[in-house]
C-alpha positions in Angstrom: 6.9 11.2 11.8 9.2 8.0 10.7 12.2 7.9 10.7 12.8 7.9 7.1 11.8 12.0 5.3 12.5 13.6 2.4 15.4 15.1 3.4 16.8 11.2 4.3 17.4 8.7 1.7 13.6 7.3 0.7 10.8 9.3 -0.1 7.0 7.7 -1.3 5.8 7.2 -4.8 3.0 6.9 -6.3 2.7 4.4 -8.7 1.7 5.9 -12.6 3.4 5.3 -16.1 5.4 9.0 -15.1 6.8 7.1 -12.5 7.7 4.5 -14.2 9.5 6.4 -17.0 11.4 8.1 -14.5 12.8 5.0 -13.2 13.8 4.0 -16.5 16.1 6.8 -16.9 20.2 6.5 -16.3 20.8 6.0 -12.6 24.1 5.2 -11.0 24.9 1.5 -11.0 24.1 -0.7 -9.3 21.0 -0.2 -8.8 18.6 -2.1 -6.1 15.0 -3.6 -6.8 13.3 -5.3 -3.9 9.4 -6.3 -3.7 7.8 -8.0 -0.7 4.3 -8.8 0.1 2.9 -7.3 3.1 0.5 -7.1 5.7 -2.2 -4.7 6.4 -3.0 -5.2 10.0 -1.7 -7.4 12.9 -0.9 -9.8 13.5 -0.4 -10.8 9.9 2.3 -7.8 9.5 4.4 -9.2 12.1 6.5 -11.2 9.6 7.2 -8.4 7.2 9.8 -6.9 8.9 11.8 -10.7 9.4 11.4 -11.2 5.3 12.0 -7.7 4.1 15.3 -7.9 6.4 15.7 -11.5 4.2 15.9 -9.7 1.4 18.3 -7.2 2.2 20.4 -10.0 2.9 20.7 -11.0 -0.4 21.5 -7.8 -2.1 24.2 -7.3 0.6 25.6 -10.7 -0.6 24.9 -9.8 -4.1 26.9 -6.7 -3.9 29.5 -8.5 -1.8 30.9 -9.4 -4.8 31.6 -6.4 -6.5 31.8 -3.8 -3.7 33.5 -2.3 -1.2 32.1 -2.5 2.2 31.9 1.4 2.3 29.8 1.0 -0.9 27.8 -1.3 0.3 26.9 0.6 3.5 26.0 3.8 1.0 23.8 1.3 -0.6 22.3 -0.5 1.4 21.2 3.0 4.0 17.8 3.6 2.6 16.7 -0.1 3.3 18.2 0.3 6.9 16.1 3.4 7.5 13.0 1.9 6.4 14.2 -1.1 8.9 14.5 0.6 11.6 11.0 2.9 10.8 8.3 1.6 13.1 5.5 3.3 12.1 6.0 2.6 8.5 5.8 -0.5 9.6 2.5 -0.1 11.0 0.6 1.6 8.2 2.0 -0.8 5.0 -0.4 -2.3 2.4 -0.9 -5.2 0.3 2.9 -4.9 -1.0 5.9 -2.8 -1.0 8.5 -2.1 -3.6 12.2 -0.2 -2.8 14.0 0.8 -5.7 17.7 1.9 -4.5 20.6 3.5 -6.0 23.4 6.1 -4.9 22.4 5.8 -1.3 18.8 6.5 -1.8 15.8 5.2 -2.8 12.0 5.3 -4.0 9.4 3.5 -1.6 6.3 2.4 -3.0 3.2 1.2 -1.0 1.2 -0.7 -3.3 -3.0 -2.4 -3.3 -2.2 -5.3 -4.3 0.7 -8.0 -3.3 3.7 -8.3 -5.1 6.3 -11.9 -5.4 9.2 -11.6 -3.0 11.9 -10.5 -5.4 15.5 -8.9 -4.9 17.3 -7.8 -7.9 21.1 -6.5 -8.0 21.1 -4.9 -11.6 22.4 -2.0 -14.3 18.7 -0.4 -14.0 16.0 -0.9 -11.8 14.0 -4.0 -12.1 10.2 -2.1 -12.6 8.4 -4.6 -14.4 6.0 -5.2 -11.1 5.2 -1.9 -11.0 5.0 -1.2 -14.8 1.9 -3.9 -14.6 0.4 -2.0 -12.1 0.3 1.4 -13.4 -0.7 -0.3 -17.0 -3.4 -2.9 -15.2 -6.7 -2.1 -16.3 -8.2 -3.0 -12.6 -7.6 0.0 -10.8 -9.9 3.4 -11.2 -10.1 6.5 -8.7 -13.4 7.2 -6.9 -14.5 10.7 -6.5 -17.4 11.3 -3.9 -18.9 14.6 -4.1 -21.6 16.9 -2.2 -21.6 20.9 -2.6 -19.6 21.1 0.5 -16.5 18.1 0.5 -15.1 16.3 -2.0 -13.1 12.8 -1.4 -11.3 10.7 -3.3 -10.0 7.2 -3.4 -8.1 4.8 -5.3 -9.3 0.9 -5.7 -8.4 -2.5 -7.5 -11.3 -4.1 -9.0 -11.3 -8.3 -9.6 -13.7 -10.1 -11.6 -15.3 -11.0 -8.0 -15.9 -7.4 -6.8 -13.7 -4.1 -5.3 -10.7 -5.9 -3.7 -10.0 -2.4 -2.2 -10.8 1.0 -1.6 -8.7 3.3 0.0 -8.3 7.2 0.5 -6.0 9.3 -1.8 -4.4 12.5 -0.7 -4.7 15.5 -2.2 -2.0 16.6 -1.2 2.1 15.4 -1.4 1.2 13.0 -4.3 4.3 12.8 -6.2 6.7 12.5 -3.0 6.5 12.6 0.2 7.7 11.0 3.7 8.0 7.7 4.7 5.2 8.0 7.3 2.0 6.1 8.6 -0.5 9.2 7.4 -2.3 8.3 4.9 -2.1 12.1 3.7 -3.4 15.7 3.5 -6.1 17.3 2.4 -5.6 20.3 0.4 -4.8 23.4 2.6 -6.2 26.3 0.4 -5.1 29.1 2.3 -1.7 28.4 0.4 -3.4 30.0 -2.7 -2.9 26.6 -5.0 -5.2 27.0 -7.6 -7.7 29.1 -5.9 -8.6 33.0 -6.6 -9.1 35.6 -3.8 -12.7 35.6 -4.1 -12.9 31.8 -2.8 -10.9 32.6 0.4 -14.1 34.2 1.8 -14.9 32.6 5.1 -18.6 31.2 3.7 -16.7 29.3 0.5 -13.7 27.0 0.9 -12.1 25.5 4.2 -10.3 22.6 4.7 -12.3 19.5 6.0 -11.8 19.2 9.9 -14.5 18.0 12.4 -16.7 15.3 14.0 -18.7 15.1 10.4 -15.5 12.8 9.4 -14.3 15.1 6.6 -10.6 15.2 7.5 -7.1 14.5 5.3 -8.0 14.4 1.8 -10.8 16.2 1.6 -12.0 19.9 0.8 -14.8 21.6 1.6 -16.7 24.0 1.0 -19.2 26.1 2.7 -19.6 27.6 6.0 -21.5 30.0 8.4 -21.8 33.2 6.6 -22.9 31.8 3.3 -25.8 34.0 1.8 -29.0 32.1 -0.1 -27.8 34.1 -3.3 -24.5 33.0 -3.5 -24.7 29.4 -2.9 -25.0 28.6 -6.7 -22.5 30.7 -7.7 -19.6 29.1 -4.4 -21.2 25.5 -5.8 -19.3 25.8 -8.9 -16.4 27.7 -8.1 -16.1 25.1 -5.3 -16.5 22.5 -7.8 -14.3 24.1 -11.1 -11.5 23.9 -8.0 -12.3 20.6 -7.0 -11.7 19.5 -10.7 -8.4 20.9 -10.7 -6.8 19.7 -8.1 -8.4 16.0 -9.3 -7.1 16.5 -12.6 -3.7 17.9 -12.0 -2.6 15.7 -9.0 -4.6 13.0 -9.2 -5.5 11.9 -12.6 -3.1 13.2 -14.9 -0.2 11.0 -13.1 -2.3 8.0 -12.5 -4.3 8.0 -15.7 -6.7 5.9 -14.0 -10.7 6.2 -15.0 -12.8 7.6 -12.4 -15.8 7.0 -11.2 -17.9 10.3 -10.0 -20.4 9.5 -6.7 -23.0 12.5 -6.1 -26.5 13.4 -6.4 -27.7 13.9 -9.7 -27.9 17.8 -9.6 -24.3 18.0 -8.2 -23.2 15.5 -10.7 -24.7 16.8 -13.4 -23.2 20.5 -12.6 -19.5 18.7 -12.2 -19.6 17.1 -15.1 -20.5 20.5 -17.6 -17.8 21.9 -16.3 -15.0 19.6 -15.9 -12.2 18.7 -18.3 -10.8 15.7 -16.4 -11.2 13.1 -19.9 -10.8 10.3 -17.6 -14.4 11.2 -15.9 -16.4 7.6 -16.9 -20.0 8.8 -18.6 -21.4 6.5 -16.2 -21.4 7.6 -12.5 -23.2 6.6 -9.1 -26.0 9.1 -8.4 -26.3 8.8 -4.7 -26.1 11.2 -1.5 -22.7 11.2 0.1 -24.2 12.1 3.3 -26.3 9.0 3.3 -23.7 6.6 2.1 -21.5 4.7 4.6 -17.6 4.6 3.4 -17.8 0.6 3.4 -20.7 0.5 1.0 -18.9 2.6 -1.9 -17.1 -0.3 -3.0 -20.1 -2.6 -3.6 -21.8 0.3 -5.3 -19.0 1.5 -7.9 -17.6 -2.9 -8.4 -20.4 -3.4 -11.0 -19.6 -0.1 -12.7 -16.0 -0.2 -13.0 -16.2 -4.3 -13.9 -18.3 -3.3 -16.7 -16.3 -0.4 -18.1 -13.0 -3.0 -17.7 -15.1 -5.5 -19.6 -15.4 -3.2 -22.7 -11.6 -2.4 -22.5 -10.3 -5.8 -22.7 -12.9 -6.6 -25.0 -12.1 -3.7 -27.4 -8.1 -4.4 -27.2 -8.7 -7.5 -28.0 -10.8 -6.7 -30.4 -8.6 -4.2 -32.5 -5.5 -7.1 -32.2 -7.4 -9.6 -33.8 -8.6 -7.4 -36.7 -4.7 -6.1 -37.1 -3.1 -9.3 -37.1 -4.2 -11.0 -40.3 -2.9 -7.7 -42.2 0.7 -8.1 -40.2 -0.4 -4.8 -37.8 -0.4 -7.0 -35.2 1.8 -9.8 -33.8 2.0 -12.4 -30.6 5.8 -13.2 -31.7 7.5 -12.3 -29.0 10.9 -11.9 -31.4 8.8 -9.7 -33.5 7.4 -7.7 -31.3 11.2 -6.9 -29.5 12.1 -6.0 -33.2 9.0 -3.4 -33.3 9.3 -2.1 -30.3 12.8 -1.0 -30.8 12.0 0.6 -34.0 8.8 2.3 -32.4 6.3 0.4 -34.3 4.3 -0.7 -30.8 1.0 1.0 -30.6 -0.1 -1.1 -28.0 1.5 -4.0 -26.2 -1.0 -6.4 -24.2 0.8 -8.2 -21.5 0.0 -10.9 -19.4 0.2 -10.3 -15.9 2.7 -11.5 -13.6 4.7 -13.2 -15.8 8.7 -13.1 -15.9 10.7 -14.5 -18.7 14.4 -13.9 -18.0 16.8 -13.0 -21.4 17.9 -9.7 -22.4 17.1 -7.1 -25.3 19.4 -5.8 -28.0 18.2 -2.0 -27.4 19.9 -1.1 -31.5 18.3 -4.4 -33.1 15.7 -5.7 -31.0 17.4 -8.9 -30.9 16.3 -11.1 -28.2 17.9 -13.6 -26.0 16.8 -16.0 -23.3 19.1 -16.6 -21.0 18.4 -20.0 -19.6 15.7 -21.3 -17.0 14.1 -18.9 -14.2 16.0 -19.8 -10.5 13.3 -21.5 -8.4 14.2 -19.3 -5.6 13.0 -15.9 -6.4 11.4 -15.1 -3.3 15.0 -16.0 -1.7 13.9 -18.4 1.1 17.3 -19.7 1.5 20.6 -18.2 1.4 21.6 -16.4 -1.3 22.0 -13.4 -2.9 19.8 -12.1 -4.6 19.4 -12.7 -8.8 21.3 -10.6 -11.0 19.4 -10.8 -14.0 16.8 -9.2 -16.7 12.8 -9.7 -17.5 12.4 -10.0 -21.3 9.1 -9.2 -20.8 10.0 -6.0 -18.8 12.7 -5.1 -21.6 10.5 -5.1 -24.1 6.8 -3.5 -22.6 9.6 -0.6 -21.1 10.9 -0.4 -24.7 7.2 0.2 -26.2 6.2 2.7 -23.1 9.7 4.6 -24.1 8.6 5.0 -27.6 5.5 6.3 -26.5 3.6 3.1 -26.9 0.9 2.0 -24.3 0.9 -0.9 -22.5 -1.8 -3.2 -20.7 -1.7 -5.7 -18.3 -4.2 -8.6 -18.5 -4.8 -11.6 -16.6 -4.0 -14.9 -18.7 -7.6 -16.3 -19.2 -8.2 -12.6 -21.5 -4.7 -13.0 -22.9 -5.8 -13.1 -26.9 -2.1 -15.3 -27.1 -0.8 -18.0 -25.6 2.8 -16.5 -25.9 2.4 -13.6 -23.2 2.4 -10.7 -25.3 0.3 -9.4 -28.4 1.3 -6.1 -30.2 -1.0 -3.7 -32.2 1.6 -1.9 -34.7 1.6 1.8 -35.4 2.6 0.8 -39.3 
């Protein structure tokens, strides 16, 4: 286990709007954003722990300014545990974001890379990971046989499946800062199973040389009689649909993808309530179906059900604007947002705009030209500033508003942002 647990000062996140609108709630200033870009595998990841280090540099001079060096040392603890952790080091992803305040902080391991960034602010900078809980290329995978269940999460480009990896059933909201990727669901806890599927023929947790393992569950086992099999399919399945539902796709709000053979798929589906379950699935056996050729199977799939998303958004904002429901003024659209107008905010991706946000008027104000050095390559502290373009999507995701994340070239404006009003 790292060094860094929940009962120390950073605990793992999983990226979803809930998250996000947690983070956007009061927390003790100043608060500490810091993204980095990282490495999978060596020896590429030998240079994350130089630059993330580089970074904390510059919020320690940033907050040499203002703070006492006890203060600074409260501060700045979480980012010296994850420092000094080893094996996080050894199981990061495509990016990692640390949001700090109080003396301890949310870790986020993220699928795609993020810009170097350290932010000294009033609130947490969570703009990067806003666009990635409202980006339209990410979806969940379930795979599915009448004994396991598996799940992942991926990030699809216009190219293909950029990647695919397991989600845990279990710990999903928090958890350590460790190198496992997770655990399956241990049902002899009770969660969301009935006595009857405790019997030794019906649910287990995946162990073994078959490769079922953390995050899985399975079902089945020596004991099972020929006249119950139908009857342990479904209960095994009703469960499976639970857990998905309540600690998968409820928080991530992500589509998903179902991958079984067409009797098993056909039985899940009758019975599920998961509204997130795409009407198009992959009917293929599990068993015969190599983990690195699920990506290339669900890609098309998932590109095509992204297509009809942008293209229906798009869509709705073009009909809305020419009767003033919709807008690509970004000074309108701060105004409507305040008021909780925003339906829908369309947002291009990665891009910053610094100015603030009258939160009573929706006034807008841009605050002069964007500092060349946001990664912080040479020496200084890091940026104390605002995105307007953050302000404002957090402002429409507060009033209950949704808000997606496209790439530029499906932008329907050339401003950034285009607004489908309520009223």
């Amino acid at each position: 286990m790292a060094t860094c647990a929940l009962t120390n000062p950073c605990s793992i996140g999983q990226v979803s709007l809930e998250t996000v609108r947690r983070l956007l709630a009061p927390h003790p200033a100043p608060c500490l954003s810091l993204y980095l870009p990282t490495h999978r595998r060596v020896p590429d990841n030998t240079v994350d722990v130089p630059a993330f280090r580089h970074l904390v540099a510059a919020l320690e001079m940033a907050l040499l300014a203002t703070q006492p060096p006890a203060t600074i040392a409260q501060l700045l603890h979480p980012f010296d545990a994850l420092h000094n952790s080893r094996e996080f080091w050894q199981h990061t992803r495509d990016g990692l974001a640390v949001l700090a305040a109080g003396g301890t902080a949310q870790v986020f391991l993220l699928q795609r890379p993020v810009k170097p960034l350290a932010l000294v602010t009033s609130r947490f900078h969570t703009m990067p990971l806003l666009r990635i809980a409202t980006s339209i290329d990410r979806f969940n995978v379930l795979t599915l046989t009448s004994h396991a269940a598996h799940m992942y999460e991926g990030v699809a480009t216009e190219d293909g499946v950029e990647q695919l990896d397991p989600v845990p059933l279990h710990d999903l909201i928090t958890g350590g800062v460790s190198g496992a990727e997770g655990r399956g669901i241990d049902v002899s806890r009770g969660e969301a199973v009935d006595e009857e599927t405790f019997q030794p023929h019906r649910v287990q947790r995946g162990m073994g040389p078959s490769g079922l393992g953390p995050g899985s569950i399975v079902h089945g086992g020596a004991g099972s009689k020929q006249d119950d099999i139908d009857a342990d399919t479904e209960i095994f399945m009703r469960y499976v649909d639970e857990v998905v539902h309540e600690r998968v796709t409820k928080h991530s709000g992500l589509p998903l993808v179902l991958v079984a053979l067409p009797r098993l798929g056909a039985i899940f589906r009758s019975l599920s309530r998961n509204r997130l379950l795409l009407a198009e699935g992959i009917d293929k056996d599990v068993h015969l179906l190599p983990e690195q050729d699920l990506a290339g199977l669900v890609a098309p799939l998932f590109a095509a059900a992204r297509a009809r998303r942008i293209a229906g958004d798009v869509d709705t904002f073009e009909q809305a604007r020419p009767h003033d429901l919709g807008s690509g003024d970004l000074s309108d659209i701060a105004r409507a947002a305040v008021a909780g107008r925003v339906a829908t905010l369309l947002i291009e991706k990665d891009r910053f705009e610094i100015g603030s946000l009258d939160p009573a008027s929706g006034a807008i104000a841009c605050d002069g030209e964007l500092p060349a050095d946001l990664s912080r390559s040479g020496d200084q502290p890091a940026m104390c500033t605002t995105d307007l373009f953050g302000s404002v999507a957090e402002t429409v995701l507060l009033h209950g508003g949704a808000v997606v994340t496209l790439e530029r070239n499906t932008m329907p404006t050339e401003s950034g942002v285009a607004a489908i009003y309520r009223y």
